[in-house]
VOPAGU-2260 file (C-alpha; in pm, 1 decimal, decimal comma):
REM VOPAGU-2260
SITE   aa  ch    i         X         Y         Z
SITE  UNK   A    0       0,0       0,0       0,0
SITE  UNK   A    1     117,2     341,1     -62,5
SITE  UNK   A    2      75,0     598,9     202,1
SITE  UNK   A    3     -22,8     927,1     192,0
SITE  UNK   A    4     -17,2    1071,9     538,2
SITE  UNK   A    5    -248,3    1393,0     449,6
SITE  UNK   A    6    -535,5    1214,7     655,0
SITE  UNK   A    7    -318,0    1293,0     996,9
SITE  UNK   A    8    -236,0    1646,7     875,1
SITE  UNK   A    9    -528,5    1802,8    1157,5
SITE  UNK   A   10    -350,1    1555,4    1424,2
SITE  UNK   A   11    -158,6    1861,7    1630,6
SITE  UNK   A   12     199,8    1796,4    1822,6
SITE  UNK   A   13     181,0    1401,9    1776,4
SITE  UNK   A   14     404,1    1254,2    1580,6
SITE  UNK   A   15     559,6     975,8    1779,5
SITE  UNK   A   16     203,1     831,1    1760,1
SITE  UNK   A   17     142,0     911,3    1411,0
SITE  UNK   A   18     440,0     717,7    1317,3
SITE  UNK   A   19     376,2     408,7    1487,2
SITE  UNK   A   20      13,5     413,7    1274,4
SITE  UNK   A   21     207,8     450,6     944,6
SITE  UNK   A   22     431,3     150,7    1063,1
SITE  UNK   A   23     109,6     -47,4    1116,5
SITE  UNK   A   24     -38,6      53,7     825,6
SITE  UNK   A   25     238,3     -21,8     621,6
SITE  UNK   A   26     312,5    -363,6     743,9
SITE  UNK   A   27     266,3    -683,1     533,0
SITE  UNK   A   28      31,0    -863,2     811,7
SITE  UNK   A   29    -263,4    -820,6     904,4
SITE  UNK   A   30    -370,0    -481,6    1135,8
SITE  UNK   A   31    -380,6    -541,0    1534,3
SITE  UNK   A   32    -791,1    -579,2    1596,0
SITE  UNK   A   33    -800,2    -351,1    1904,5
SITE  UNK   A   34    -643,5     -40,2    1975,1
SITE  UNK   A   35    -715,5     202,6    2334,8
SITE  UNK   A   36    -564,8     615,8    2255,9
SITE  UNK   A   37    -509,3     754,2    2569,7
SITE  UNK   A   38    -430,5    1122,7    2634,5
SITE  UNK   A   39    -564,9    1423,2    2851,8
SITE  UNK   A   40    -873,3    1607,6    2742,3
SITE  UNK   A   41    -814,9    1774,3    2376,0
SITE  UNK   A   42    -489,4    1623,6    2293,7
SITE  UNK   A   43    -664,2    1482,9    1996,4
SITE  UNK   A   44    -781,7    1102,0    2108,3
SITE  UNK   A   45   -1049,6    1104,4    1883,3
SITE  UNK   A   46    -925,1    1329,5    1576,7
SITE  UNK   A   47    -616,3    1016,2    1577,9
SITE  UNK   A   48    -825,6     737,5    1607,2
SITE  UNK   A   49   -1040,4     895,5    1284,2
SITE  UNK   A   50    -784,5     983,0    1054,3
SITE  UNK   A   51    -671,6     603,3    1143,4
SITE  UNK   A   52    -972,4     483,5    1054,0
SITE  UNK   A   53   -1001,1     683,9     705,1
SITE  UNK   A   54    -648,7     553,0     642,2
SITE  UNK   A   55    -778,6     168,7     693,2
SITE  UNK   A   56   -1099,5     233,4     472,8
SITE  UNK   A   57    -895,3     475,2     188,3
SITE  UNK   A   58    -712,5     265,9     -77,5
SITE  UNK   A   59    -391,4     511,7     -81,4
SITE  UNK   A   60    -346,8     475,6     303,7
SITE  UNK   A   61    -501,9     780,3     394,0
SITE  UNK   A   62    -472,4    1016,6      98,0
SITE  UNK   A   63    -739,4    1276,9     261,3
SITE  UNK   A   64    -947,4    1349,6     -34,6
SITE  UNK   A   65   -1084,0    1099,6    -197,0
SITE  UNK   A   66   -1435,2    1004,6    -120,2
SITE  UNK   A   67   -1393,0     738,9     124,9
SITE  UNK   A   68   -1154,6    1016,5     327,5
SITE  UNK   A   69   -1414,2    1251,6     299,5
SITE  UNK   A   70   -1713,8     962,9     445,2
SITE  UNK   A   71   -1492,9     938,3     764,2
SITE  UNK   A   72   -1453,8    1301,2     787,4
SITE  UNK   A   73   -1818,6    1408,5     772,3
SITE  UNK   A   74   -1947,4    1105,4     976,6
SITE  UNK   A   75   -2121,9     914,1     673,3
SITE  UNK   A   76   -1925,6     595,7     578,8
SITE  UNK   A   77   -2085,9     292,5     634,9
SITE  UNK   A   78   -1755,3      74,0     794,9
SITE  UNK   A   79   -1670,9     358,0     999,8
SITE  UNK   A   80   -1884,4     337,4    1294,8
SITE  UNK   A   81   -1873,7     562,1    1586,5
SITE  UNK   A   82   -2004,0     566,2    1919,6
SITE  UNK   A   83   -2003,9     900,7    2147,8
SITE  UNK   A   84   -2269,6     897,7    2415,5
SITE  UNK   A   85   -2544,7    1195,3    2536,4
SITE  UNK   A   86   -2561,6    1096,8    2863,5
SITE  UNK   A   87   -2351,8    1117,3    3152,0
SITE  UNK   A   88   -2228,9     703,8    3107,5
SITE  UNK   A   89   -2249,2     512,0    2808,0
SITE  UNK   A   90   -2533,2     258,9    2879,3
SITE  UNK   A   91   -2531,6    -146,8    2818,9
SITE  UNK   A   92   -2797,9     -93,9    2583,6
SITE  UNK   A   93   -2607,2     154,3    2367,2
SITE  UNK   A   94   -2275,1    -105,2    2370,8
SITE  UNK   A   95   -2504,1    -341,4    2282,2
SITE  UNK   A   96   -2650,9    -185,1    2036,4
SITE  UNK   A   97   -2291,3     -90,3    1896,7
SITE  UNK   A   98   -2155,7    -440,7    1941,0
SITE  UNK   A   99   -2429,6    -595,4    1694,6
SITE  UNK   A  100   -2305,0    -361,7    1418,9
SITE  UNK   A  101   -1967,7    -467,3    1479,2
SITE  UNK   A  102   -2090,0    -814,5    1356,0
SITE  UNK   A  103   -2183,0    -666,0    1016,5
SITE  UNK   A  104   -1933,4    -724,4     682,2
SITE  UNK   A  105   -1817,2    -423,7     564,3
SITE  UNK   A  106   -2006,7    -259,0     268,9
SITE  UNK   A  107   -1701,1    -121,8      80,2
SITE  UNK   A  108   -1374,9    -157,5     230,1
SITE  UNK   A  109   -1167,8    -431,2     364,5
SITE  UNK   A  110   -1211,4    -361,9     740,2
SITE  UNK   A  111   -1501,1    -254,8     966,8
SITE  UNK   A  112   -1385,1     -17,2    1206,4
SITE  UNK   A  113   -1567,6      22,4    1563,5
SITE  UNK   A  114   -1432,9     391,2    1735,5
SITE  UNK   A  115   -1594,6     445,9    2107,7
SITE  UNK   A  116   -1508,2     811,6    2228,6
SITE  UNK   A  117   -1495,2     864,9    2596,5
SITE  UNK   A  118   -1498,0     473,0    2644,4
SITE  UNK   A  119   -1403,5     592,7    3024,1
SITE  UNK   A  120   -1775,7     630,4    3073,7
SITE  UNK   A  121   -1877,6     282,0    3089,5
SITE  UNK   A  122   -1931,4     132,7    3390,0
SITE  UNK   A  123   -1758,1    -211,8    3450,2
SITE  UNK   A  124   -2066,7    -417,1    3387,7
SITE  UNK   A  125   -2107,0    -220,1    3023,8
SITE  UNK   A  126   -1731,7    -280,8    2965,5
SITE  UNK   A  127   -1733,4    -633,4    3054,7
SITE  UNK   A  128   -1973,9    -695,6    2768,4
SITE  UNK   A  129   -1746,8    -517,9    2514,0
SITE  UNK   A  130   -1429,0    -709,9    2668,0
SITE  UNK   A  131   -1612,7   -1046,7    2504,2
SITE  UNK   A  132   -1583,7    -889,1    2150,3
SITE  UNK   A  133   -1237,2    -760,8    2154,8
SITE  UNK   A  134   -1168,2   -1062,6    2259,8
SITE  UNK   A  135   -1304,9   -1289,5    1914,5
SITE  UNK   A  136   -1417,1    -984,5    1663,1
SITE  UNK   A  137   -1518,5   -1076,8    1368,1
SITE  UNK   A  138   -1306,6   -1116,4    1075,2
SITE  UNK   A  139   -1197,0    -726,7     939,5
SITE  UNK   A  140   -1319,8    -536,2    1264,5
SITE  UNK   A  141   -1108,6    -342,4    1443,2
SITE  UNK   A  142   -1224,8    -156,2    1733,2
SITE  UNK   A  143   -1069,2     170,3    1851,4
SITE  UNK   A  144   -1152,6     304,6    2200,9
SITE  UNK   A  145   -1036,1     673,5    2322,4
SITE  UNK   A  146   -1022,1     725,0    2708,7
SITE  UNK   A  147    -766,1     977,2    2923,5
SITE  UNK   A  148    -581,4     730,9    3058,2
SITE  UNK   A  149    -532,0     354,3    3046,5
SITE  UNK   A  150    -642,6     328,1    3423,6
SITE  UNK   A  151    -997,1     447,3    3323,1
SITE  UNK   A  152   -1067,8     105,3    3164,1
SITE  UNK   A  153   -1042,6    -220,5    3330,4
SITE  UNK   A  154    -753,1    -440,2    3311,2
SITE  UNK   A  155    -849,3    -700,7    3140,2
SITE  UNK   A  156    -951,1    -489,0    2867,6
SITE  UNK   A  157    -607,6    -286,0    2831,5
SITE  UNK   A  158    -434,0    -651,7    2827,9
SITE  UNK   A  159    -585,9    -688,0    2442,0
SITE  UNK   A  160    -505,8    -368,5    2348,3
SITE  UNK   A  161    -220,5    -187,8    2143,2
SITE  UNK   A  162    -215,2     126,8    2324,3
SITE  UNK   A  163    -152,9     453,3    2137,4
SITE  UNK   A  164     -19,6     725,9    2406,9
SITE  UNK   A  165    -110,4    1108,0    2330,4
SITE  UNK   A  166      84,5    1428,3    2485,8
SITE  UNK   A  167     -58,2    1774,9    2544,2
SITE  UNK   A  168       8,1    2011,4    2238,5
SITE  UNK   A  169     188,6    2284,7    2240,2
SITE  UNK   A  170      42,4    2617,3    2255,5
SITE  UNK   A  171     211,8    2701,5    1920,4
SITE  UNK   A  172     100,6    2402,5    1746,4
SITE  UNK   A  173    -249,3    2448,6    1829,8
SITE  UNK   A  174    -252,3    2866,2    1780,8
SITE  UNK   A  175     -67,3    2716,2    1391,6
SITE  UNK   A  176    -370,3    2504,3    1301,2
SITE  UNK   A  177    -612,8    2791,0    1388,3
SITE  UNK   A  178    -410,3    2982,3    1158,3
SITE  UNK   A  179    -373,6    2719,3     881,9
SITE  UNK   A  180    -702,4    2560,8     881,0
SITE  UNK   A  181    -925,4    2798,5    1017,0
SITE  UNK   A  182    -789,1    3160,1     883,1
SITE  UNK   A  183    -790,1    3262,5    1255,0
SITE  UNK   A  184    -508,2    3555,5    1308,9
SITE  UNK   A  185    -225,3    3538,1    1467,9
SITE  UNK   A  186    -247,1    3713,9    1789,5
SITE  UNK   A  187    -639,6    3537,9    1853,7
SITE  UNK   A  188    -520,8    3245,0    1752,1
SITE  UNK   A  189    -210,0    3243,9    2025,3
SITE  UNK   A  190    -472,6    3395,1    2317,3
SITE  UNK   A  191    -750,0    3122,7    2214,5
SITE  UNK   A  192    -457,2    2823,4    2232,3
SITE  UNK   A  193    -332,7    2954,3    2563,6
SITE  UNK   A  194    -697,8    2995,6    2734,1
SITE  UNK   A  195    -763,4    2664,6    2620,6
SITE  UNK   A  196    -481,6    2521,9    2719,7
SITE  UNK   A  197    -389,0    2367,2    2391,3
SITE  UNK   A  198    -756,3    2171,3    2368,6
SITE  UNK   A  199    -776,9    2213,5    2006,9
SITE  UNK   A  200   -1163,5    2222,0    2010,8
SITE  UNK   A  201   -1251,8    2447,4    2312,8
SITE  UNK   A  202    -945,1    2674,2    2107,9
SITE  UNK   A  203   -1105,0    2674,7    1805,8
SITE  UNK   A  204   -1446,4    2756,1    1944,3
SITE  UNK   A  205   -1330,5    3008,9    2141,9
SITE  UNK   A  206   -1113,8    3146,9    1841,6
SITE  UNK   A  207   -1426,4    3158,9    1603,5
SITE  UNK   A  208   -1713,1    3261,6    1858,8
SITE  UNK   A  209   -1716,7    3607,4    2021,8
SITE  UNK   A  210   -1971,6    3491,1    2220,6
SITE  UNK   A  211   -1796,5    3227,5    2403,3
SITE  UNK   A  212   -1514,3    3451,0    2459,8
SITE  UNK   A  213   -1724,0    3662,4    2649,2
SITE  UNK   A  214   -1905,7    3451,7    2810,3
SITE  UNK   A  215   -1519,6    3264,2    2939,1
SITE  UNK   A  216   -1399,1    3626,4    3085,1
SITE  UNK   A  217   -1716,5    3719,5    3263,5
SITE  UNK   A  218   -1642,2    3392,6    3483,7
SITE  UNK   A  219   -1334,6    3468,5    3541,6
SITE  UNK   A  220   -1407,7    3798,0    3641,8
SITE  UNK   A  221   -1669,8    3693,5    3900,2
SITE  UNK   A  222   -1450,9    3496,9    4041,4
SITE  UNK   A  223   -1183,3    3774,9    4123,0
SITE  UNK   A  224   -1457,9    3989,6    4266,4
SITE  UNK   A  225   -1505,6    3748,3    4548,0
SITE  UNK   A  226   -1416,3    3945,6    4861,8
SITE  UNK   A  227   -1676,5    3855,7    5117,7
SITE  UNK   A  228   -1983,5    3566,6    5141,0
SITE  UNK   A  229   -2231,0    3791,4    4937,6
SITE  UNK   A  230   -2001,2    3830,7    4678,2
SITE  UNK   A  231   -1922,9    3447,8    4667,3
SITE  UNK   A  232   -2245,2    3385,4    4619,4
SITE  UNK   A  233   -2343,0    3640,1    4367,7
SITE  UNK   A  234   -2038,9    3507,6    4213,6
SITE  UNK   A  235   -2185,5    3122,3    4226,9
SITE  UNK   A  236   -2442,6    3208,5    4046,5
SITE  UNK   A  237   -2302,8    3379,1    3795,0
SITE  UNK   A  238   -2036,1    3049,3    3747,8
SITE  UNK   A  239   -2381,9    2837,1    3711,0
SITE  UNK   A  240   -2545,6    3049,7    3491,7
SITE  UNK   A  241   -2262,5    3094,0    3247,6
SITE  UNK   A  242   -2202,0    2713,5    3254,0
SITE  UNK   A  243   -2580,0    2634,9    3180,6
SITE  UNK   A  244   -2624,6    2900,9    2899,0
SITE  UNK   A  245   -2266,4    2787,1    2776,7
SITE  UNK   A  246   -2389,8    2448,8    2722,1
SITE  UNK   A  247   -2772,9    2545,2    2584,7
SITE  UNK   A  248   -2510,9    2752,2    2272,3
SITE  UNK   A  249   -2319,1    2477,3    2205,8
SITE  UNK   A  250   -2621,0    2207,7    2167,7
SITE  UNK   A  251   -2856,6    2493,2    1999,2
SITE  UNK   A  252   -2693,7    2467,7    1646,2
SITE  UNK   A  253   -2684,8    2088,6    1655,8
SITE  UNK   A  254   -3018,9    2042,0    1751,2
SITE  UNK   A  255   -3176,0    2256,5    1489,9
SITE  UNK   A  256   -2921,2    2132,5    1227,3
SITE  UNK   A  257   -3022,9    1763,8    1319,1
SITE  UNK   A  258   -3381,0    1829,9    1345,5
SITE  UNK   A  259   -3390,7    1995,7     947,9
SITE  UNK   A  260   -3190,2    1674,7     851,6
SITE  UNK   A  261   -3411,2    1478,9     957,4
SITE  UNK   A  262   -3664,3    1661,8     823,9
SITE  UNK   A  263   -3526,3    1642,2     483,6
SITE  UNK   A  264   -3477,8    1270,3     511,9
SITE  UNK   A  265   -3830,4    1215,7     596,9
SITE  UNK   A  266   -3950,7    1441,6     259,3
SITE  UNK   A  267   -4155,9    1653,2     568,1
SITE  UNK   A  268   -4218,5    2012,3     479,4
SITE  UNK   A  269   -4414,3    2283,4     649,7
SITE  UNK   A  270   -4738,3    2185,8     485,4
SITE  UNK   A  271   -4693,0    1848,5     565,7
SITE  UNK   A  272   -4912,5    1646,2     761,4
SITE  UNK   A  273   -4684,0    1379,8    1006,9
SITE  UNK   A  274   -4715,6    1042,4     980,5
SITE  UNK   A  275   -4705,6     807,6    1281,5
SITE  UNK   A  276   -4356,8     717,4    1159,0
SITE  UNK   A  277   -4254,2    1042,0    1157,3
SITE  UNK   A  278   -4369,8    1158,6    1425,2
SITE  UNK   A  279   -4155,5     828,1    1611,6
SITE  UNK   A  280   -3855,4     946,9    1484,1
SITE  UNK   A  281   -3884,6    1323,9    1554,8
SITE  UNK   A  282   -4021,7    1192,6    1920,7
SITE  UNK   A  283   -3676,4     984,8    1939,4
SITE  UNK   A  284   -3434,8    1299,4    1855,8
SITE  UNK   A  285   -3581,6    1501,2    2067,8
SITE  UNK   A  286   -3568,7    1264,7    2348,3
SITE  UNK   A  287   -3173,9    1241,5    2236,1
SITE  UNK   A  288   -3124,7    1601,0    2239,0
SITE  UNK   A  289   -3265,0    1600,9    2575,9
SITE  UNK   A  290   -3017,7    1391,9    2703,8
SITE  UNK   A  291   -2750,3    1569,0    2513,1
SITE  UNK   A  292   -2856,8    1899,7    2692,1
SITE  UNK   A  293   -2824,2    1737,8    3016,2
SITE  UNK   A  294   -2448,8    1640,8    2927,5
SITE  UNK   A  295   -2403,5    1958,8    2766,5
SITE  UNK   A  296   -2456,1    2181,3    3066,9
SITE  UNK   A  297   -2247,5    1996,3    3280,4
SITE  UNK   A  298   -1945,9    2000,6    3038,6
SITE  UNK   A  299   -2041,0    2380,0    3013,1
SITE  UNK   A  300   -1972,0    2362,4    3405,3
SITE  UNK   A  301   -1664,9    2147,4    3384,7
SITE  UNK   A  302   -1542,1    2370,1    3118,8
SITE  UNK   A  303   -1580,7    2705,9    3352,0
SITE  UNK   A  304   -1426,1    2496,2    3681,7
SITE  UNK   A  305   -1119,5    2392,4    3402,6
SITE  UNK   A  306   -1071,7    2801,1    3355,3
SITE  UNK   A  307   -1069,3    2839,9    3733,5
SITE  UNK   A  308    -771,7    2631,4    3787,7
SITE  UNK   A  309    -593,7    2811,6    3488,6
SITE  UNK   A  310    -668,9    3161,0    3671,4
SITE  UNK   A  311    -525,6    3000,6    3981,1
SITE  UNK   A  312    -231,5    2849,2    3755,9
SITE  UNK   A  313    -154,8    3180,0    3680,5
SITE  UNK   A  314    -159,7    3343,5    4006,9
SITE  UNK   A  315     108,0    3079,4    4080,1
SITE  UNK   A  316     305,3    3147,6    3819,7
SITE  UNK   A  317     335,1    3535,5    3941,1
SITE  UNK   A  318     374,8    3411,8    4331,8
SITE  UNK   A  319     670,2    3202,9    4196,6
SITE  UNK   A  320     780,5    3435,7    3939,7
SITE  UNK   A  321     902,2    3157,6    3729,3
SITE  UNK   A  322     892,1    3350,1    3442,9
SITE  UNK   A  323     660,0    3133,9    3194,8
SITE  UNK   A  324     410,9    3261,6    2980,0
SITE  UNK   A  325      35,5    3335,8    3106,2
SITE  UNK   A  326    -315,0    3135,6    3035,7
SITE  UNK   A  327    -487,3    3444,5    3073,9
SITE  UNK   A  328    -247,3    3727,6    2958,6
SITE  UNK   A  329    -570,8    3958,1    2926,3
SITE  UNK   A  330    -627,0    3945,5    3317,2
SITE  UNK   A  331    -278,5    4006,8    3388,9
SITE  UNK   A  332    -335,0    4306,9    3622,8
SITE  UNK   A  333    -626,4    4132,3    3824,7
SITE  UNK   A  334    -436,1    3850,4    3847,4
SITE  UNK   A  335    -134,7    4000,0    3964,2
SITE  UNK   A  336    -357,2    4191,6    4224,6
SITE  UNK   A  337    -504,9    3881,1    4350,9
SITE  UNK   A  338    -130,5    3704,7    4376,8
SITE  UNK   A  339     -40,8    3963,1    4615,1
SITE  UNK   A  340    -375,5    3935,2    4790,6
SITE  UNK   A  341    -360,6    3518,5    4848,4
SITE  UNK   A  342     -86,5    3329,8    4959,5
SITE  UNK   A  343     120,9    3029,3    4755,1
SITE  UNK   A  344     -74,2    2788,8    4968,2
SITE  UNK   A  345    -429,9    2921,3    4987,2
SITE  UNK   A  346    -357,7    2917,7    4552,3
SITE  UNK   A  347    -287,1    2640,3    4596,4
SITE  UNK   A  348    -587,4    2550,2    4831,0
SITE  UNK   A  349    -809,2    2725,5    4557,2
SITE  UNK   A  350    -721,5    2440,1    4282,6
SITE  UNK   A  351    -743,5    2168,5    4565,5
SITE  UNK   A  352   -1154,7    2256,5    4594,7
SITE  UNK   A  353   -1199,6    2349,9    4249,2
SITE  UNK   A  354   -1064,4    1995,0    4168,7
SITE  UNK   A  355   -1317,2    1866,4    4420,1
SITE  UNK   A  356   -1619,9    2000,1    4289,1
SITE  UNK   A  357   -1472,5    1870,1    3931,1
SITE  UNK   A  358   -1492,5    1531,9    4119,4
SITE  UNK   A  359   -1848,8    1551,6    4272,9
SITE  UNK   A  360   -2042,6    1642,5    3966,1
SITE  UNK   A  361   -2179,8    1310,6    3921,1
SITE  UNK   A  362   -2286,0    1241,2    4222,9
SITE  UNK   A  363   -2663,8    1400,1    4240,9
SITE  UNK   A  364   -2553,8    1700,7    4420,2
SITE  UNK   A  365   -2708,3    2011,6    4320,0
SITE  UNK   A  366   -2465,6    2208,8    4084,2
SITE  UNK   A  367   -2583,5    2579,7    4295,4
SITE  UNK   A  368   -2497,8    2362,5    4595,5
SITE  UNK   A  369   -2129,6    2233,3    4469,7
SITE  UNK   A  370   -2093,5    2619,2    4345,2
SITE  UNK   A  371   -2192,3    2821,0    4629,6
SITE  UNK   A  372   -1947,6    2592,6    4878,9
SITE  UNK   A  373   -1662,0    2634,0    4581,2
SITE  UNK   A  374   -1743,6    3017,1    4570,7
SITE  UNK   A  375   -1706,3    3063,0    4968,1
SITE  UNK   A  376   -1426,3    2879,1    4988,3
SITE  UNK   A  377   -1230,0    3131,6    4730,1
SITE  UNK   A  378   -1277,5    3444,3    4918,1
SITE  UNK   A  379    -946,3    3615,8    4959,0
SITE  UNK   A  380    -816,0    3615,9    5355,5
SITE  UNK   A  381    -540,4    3774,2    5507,0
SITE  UNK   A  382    -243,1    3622,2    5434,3
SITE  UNK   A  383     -52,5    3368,2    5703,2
């Protein structure tokens, strides 16, 4: 087979991995049947595991423009299957759902290929059922899970795995691929990378959306207003509100973009009168998008409690004075206000319970409730 790398050129700051992939690819036997990326949040687990998969199904190896490339790419080819939850954990039902299209022969190329994002979310009865088919797949599937780390999954799973390890991009890689791909300039391109902290999607959304920009800075900012108890909580509800109306935005656009798709599909226009069919299937996405909005506000809150410790970062930095570059080099005077406010340990006290309410999101409690105890706890004291 000859390759043509151009399906990895959106993979940022990876090429040890990207290397090994080629070897595989370009090997005489047959291609390992399981494979587990690994790497923190926005490092590019599932963007890896894709282009992998569009070089398995392309017949030049990955060429990145041919029509079997461009399948992968958009979500549409029919060996490339991919399963990325809307709920909190990926249920048995939707594994086993996933696991019977596994058992399918590919429709046009040589291998089926079986991708489950965030495979961290099952829980271990959900993953023992998936252990029995990368155990015996069928002939030509290969199954590619993404997860942050190999201790996320259980053991017995990562013993039948080839494991593909991801690193953290640079800021400078990410900021280039704003440039390159998405015509961002320079300087916005640099800021959105660093506030991100080199996740390439929360960079390029906040590179391309004003909005969420805005919405990013007004947390931060309620945060450094904290002074007393009413502030804190003022501030707590600001934090929840930003998170909630953070996540409605970024599920808005699907959900209308999903519902006129499936619109189309069904030949339903205005004047059309719904069929009981139809009326099933528009019931079902709904019901999907529900669940999706659920999800979506509380990665709206993660994402806002993931700026926090960045802010905090930051204030570090300055206590330390170790001389490295800012997250939030638009803040610098605040922050620099608040370093000399704080102490190095009650910073570092500040990422301790931020990290803590990171922890306790799934567990039922009231999100005003893990917010308001967060926002009291970051009030600035005298220093000891």
């Amino acid at each position: 087979m000859t390759l043509a790398p151009n399906v990895f050129r959106d993979v940022v700051s990876q090429p040890e991995a990207v290397t090994e992939l080629l070897r595989e690819l370009n090997k005489e036997t047959s291609v390992h049947h399981a494979w587990l990326f690994t790497g923190p949040p926005g490092s590019g687990r599932s963007e890896l595991a894709t282009a992998f998969a569009a070089a398995l199904v392309c017949s030049e190896g990955g060429c990145g423009k041919c029509n079997a490339c461009q399948m992968v790419r958009v979500g549409n080819h029919p060996d490339v299957q991919v399963l990325n939850t809307e709920r909190i954990q990926i249920s048995i039902d939707e594994v086993s759902e996933f696991i019977d299209k596994s058992m399918q022969m590919p429709a046009l190329a040589k291998y089926r290929i079986m991708i489950v994002e965030d495979a961290d979310r099952m829980q271990e009865r959900t993953s023992n059922l998936l252990l029995k088919s990368l155990e015996e797949p069928p002939k030509g599937t290969i199954w590619m899970l993404c997860a942050p780390s190999e201790a996320d999954l259980l053991p017995t799973i990562r013993s039948r795995v080839r494991r593909i390890q991801l690193k953290v991009p640079s800021v400078e890689a990410v900021a280039q691929l704003l440039v390159d791909k998405y015509e961002v300039p320079q300087g916005l391109a640099l800021q959105s990378a660093a506030q991100a902290q080199s996740h390439v999607g929360m960079a390029r959304r906040l590179a391309t959306n004003a909005t969420a920009r805005d919405r990013r800075r007004q947390a931060l900012l309620a945060v450094l207003s904290i002074l007393d108890i009413p502030s804190a909580l003022a501030a707590s509800d600001s934090l929840v509100k930003l998170g909630e109306s953070d996540g409605a935005a970024l599920t808005a656009e699907l959900d209308e973009q999903e519902r006129n798709e499936l619109l189309t599909r069904l030949g339903i226009t205005a004047e059309s009168k719904l069929s009981p069919s139809s009326r099933s299937q528009i019931k079902k996405l709904e019901e999907a998008q529900k669940r999706r909005a659920t999800r979506s506000k509380r990665d709206g809150l993660d994402r806002i409690l993931v700026d926090l410790m960045g802010l905090y970062r930051d204030v570090l930095t300055v206590q330390l004075g170790s001389g490295e570059s800012l997250i939030n080099i638009d803040l610098a005077s605040e922050i620099a206000a608040l370093a000399k406010d704080i102490s190095q340990s009650q910073a570092i006290h500040a990422i301790e319970e931020i990290q803590k309410v990171r922890d306790r999101m799934d567990r039922n409690v009231r999100d005003i409730v893990l917010f308001d105890a967060l926002a009291v706890a970051l009030r600035r004291k005298a220093k000891r």
